[in-house]
N, C-alpha and C positions, 0 to 999 in steps of 0.2 A: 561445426554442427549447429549450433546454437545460432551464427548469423543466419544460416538456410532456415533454420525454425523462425524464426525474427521476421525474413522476407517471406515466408509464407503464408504468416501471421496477417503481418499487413498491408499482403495485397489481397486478401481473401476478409471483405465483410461479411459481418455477420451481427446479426440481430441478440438480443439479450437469449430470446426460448434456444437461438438457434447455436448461440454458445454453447450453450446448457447442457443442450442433446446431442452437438456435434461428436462426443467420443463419448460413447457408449461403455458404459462401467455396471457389475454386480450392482453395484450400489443406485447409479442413476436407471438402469433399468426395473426395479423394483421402486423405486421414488418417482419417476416417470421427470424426473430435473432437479435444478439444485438451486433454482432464484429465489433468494427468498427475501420479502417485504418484512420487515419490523416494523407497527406502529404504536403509537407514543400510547402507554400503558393508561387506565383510567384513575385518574384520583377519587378514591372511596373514605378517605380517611377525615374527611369534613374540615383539614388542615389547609388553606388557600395558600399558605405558605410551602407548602410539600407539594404542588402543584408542578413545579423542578424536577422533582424523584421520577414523575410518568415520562419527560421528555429524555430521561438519562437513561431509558430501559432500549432504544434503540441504538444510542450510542456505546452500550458494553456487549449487548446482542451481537451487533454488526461486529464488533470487532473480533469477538468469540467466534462466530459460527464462517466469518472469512479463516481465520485460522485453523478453523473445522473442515475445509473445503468446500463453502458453498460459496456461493454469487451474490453479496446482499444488495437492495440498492438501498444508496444514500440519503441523505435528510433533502437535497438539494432536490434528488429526483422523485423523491415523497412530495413535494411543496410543487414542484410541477405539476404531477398526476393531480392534487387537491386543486391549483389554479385552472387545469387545463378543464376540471367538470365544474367550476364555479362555487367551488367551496372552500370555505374560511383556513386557514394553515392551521389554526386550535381545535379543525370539526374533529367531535368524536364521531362516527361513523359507525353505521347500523351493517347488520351483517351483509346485505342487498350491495349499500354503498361498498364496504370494503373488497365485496369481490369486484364491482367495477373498476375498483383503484387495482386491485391486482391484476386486472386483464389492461388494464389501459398501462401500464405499465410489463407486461409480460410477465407475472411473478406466476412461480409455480407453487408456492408456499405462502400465505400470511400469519406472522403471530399477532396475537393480539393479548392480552391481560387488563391485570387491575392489582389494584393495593390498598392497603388500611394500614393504619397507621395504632396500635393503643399503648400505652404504656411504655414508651419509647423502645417499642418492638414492629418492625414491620412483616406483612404478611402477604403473600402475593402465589398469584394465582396467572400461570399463562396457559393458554391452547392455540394450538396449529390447523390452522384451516388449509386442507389439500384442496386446491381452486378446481383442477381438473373434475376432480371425483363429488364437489362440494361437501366435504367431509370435515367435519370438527372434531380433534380430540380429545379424550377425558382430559380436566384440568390438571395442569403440574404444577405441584405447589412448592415452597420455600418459606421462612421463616428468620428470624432472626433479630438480634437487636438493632435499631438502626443506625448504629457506629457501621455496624459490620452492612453496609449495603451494595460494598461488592461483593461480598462471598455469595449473597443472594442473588445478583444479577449473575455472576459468574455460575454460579450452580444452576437457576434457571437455564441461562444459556445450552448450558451442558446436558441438562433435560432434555430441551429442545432438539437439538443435534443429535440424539440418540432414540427422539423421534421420528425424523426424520427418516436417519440413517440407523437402524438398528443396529449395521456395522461397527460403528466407529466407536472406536477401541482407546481413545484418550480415557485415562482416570478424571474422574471431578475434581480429584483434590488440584490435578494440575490445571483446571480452568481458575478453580478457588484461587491460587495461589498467582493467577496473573495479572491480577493490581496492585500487588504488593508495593509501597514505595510513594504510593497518590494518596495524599493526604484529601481526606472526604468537602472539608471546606476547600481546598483546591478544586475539586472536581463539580460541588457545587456553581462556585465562579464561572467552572468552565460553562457547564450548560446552561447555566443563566448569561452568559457571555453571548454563546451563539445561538440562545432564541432573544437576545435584544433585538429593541426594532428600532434602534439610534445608534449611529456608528460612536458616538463617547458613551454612552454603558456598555457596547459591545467593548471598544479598547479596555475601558475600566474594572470592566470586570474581567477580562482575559488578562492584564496585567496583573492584579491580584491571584491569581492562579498560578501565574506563574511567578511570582513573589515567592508564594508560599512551598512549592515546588518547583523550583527552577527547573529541571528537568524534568519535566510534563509534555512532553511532544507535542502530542497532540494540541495542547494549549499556546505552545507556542508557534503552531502552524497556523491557529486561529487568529492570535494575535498577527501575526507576521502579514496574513493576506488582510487584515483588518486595517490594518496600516498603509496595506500599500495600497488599497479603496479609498484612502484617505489623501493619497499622493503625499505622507510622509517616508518616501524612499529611500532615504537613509537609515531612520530606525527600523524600517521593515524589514532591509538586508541583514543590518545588523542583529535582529530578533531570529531571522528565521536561518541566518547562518551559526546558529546553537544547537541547531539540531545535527545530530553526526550523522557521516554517510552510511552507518549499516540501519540506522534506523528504517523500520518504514515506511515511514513518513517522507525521506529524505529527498525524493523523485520529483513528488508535488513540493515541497519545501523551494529542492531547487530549480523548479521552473520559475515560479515565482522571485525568489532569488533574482534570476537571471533576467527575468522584467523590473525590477528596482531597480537594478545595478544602471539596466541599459537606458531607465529614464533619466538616473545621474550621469551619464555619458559616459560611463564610465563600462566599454566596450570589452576592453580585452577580459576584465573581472564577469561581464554578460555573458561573453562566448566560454567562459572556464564552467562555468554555472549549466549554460545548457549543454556542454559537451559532457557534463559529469550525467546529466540525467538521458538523455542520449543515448549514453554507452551502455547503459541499464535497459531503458525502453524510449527506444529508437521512433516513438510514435512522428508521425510527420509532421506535426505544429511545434512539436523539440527538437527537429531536423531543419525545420522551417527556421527557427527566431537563432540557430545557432548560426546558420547560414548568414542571417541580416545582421549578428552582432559583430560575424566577422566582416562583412562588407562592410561595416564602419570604417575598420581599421583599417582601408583600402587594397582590400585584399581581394582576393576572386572568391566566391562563395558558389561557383554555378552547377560544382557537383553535389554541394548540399541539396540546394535547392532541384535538381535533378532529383535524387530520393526523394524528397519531399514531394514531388507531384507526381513520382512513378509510385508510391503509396496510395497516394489519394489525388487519382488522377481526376473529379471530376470538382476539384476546389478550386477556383479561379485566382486565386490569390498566390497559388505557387507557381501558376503556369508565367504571370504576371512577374513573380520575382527572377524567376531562370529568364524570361526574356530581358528583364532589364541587365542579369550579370552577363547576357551571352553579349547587347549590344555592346557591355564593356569590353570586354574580347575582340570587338568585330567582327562577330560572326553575327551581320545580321538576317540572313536566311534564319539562321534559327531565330534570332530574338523574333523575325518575324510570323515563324509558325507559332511560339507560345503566345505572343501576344493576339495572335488571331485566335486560339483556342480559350484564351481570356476571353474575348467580348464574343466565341460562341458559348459560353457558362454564364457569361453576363453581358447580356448586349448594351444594356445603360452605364456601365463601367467609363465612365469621362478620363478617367486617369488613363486606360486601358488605349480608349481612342487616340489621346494624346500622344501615348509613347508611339502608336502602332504609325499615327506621321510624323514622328519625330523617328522612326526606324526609316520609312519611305525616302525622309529627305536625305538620310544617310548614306543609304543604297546608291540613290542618284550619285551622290558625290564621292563614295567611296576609292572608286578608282584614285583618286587621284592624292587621297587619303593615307598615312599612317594608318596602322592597324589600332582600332579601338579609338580612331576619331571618325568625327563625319567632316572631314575636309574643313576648304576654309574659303573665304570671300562671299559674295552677296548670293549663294546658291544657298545657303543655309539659314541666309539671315531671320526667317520665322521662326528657325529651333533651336538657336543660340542660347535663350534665356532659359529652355528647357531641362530640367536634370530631374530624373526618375528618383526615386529611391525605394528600397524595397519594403515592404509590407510586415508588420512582425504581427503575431497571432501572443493575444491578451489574455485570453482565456483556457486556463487549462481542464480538459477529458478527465475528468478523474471515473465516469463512468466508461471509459476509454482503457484507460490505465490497467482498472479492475477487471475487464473484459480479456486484455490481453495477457495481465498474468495468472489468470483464470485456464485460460485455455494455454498456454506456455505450460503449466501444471499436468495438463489434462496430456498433453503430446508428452511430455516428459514420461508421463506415468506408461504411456504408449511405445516408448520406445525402451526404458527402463525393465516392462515387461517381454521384451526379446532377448535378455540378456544370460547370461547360464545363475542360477540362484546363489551361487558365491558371489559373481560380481555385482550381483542386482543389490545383493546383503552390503558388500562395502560401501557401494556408492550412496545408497540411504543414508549409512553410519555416517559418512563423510559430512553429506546435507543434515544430519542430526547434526554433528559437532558444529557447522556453522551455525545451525539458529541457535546452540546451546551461548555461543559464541556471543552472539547478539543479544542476549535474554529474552528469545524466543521461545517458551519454556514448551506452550502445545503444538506449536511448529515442529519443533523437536523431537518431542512425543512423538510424534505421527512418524516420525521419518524414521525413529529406531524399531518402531511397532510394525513397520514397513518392512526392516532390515530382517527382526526375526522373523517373522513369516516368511521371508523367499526364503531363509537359513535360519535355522534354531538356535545351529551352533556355531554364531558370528561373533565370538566375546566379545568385540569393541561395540557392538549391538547394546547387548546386555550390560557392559559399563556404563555407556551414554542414557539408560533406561536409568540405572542406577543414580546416576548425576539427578536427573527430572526427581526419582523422587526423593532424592536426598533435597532437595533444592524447595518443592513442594512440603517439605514437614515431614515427611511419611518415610520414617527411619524404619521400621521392621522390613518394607519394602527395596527400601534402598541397600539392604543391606542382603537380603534375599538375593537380588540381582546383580550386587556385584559379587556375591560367593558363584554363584554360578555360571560369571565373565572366568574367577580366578580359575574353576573347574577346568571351564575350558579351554584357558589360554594365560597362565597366570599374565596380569600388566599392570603398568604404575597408577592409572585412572581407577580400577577396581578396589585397588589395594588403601589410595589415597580418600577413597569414599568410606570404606570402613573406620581408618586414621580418624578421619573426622569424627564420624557417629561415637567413637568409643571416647574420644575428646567431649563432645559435646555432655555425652553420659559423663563425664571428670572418673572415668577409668583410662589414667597415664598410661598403666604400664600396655595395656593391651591397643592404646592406640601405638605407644613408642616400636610395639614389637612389627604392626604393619607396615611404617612410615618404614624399617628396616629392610620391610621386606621389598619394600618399593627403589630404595636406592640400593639395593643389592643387585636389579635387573636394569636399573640408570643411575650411576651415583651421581652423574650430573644435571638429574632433572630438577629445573628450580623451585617447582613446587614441592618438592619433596624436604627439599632443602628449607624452606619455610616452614615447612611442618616440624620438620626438626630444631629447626631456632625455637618457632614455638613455645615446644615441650625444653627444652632444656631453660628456656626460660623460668620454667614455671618448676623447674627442681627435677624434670624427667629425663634420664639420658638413653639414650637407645640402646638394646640387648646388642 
């Protein structure tokens, strides 16, 4: 099911608005879309040094309200839409300007804000401009000391998204609770890294980031592609193969990845790298370069490359590479239709010309040929020195990427919604437990808050809600909703969430009695078993 969703994906383009609006939802039918622009917040605080904090408000937004289910575009695609109207990457932009930037860009949404700074407290202030309707909202504001200036971004965020979407039903405290772990000088590094305009204060300062939290993803993805801009392709593979594959971050990671690798020659570790992101999202430029990492290693690569131009049949660059792996084969009929389908997408293509009589002379001589040579003696002697090779694709879609797990979501939710409301309940919970998995905390959210609304009464719903907000701080909460998993269906997750809350409270005996009550229905589940090391550590033994 999922490869037929994958090929339908993309063979079917589609535009940013046209994403947005292609499945029609409660939610995008009252919002009239879901793309939305963040740009770089105003500094009010007369601080030139805080100047950093306004370009950090699109980086915690974006990542927020993608979690939220919206479309954001990126810094990369901000900095275009500013180049493409001839304006500066630092303009701050009047309300006129911003809605060109959002139409020259398809957004259906811009935020926009400001900040002050006093008393090492900061104060901020965002509103949403609906582009269609030209409509600005009352401001939403935030506060805080500025230690704490994710809780502020995160809780804006979460404003915003419920702006938006009145619907959406994540708690604040669980956006609150999604930096946990990012040290604020790390994160500073970062975005002072990726607005450098030197690739060494870029390295410099992304290394320092992640110094300080090795485990910074994000920062290490900056780093890693910073590196390989540099053509230091060893430490770039080694920087960006830190990041693990549930991250996700880990797709873009490892495409890039897989261009390091292959500028070190080192082919089979390229082909591992795009085959890993691939298998995830299958876009044609990752179908394309896994294709050419294998044809290194002299392999045949020409049903890769086949996907790769039955995706995106009107790139000259794939039709180009399936022609050079088909004249491997000796199938030069076909090498000879793709390569003519190259110099019709690009008639100046010299390389293209080259192969397309270096196929001709083959043809000629074929008969008398082995399969996958062009014969031999003075019939060939101008394409002798001649050897193709294929094309690899340098730059990876990350507006690509976002698009297509965008709408993968959007069909999911489509098909998801045919289902009878028990199984529509499980399979949420399931997708809950993996983002839970992953420390996905509002991803998670969203997919148990999913589960009980098609079912109320899904206990493993309501345990996994329970985990979010045990996990988030929010004990009365969390313990509300695993009493009423255990109502439902006593299980070891509900039971194990309370263990903790009663632990954390340093009431022993009332955690030891749940922990009991958890290996009574699994005596061998291991977490429970740790609970119970635990507590008997600490002088408590179980009833």
């Amino acid at each position: 099911m999922l490869q037929r969703i994958w090929l339908l994906l993309l063979l079917t383009p589609c535009s940013r608005v046209g994403l947005a609006q292609s499945v029609p939802s409660a939610e995008t039918s009252e919002t009239g879309g879901r793309v939305v622009l963040v740009l770089p917040f105003d500094n009010r605080s007369g601080q030139t040094a805080l100047a950093w904090v306004g370009n950090s408000f699109p980086d915690t937004l974006n990542q927020r309200l993608t979690t939220a289910g919206f479309l954001t575009i990126s810094r990369d695609d901000r900095q275009y839409a500013l180049d493409h109207l001839g304006l500066p990457v630092d303009f701050r932009p009047s309300r006129a300007t911003t809605i060109r930037i959002a139409q020259t860009l398809d957004a259906d949404f811009v935020i926009v804000g400001s900040y002050t700074v006093a008393n090492e407290r900061i104060s901020v202030q965002a509103q949403v401009l609906e582009v269609n309707k030209l409509r600005l909202s009352a401001p939403l504001t935030d506060s805080s000391e500025l230690t704490r200036l994710f809780d502020v971004e995160n809780a804006i965020a979460w404003k915003v998204a419920r702006q938006i979407d009145p619907h959406f039903n994540v708690a604040e405290q669980t956006f609150v609770a999604s930096s946990e772990g990012i040290q604020l000088s790390a994160f500073e590094n970062y975005i002072r890294g990726t607005d450098a305009t030197t690739p060494q204060e870029r390295i410099k300062r992304l290394q320092m980031a992640v110094q300080s939290t090795p485990n910074y993803t994000a920062a290490l993805l900056a780093l890693g592609k910073a590196q390989y801009a540099e053509r230091e392709y060893d430490q770039a593979a080694a920087t960006l193969a830190k990041i693990p594959p549930t991250d996700r971050r880990a797709l873009e990671a490892g495409f890039y990845l897989g261009l390091a690798r292959f500028n070190s020659a080192k082919y089979a570790e390229s082909e591992s790298a795009f085959s890993f992101v691939a298998s995830r999202l299958p876009l044609p430029e990752v179908v394309n370069n896994q294709g050419v990492a294998l044809s290194r290693q002299g392999h045949d690569a020409a049903a890769l490359f086949q996907r790769a131009s039955a995706a995106d049949p009107n790139d000259p660059d794939y039709h180009y590479n399936l022609a050079v792996a088909l004249l491997r084969r000796g199938d030069f009929a076909g090498a000879q239709r793709e390569v003519e389908l190259t110099l019709k997408l690009r008639p100046a293509d010299t390389g293209a010309a080259a192969l397309k009589t270096h196929i001709s002379a083959g043809r000629s001589t074929a008969g008398s040929a082995m399969p996958g040579t062009l014969g031999s003696g003075s019939d060939q002697a101008g394409t002798q020195n001649f050897d193709p090779v294929e094309r690899i694709r340098r730059t990876y879609s990350e507006a690509s990427f976002r698009q297509a797990a965008f709408q993968l979501d959007q069909m999911r939710a489509m098909r998801m919604a045919t289902l009878p409301p028990a199984e529509q309940a499980a399979q949420y919970t399931q997708l809950g437990q993996d983002y839970l998995a992953q420390g996905l905390i509002p991803e998670a959210e969203q997919e148990f808050q999913a589960a009980i609304a098609a079912d109320s009464a899904n206990a493993g719903a309501h345990a996994g809600l329970a985990q979010v907000r045990e996990r988030s701080g929010n004990a009365e909460d969390a313990r509300r909703e695993a009493t009423t998993s255990i109502n439902l269906h006593p299980n070891v997750v509900a039971y194990l969430v309370l263990a903790r809350i009663e632990l954390q409270a340093k009431r022993m005996p009332e955690s030891a009695a749940e922990v009991s009550k958890a290996l009574q229905l699994e005596p061998g589940n291991t977490a429970a078993q740790g609970m119970r090391q635990a507590l008997q550590a600490r002088g408590q033994s179980l009833p």
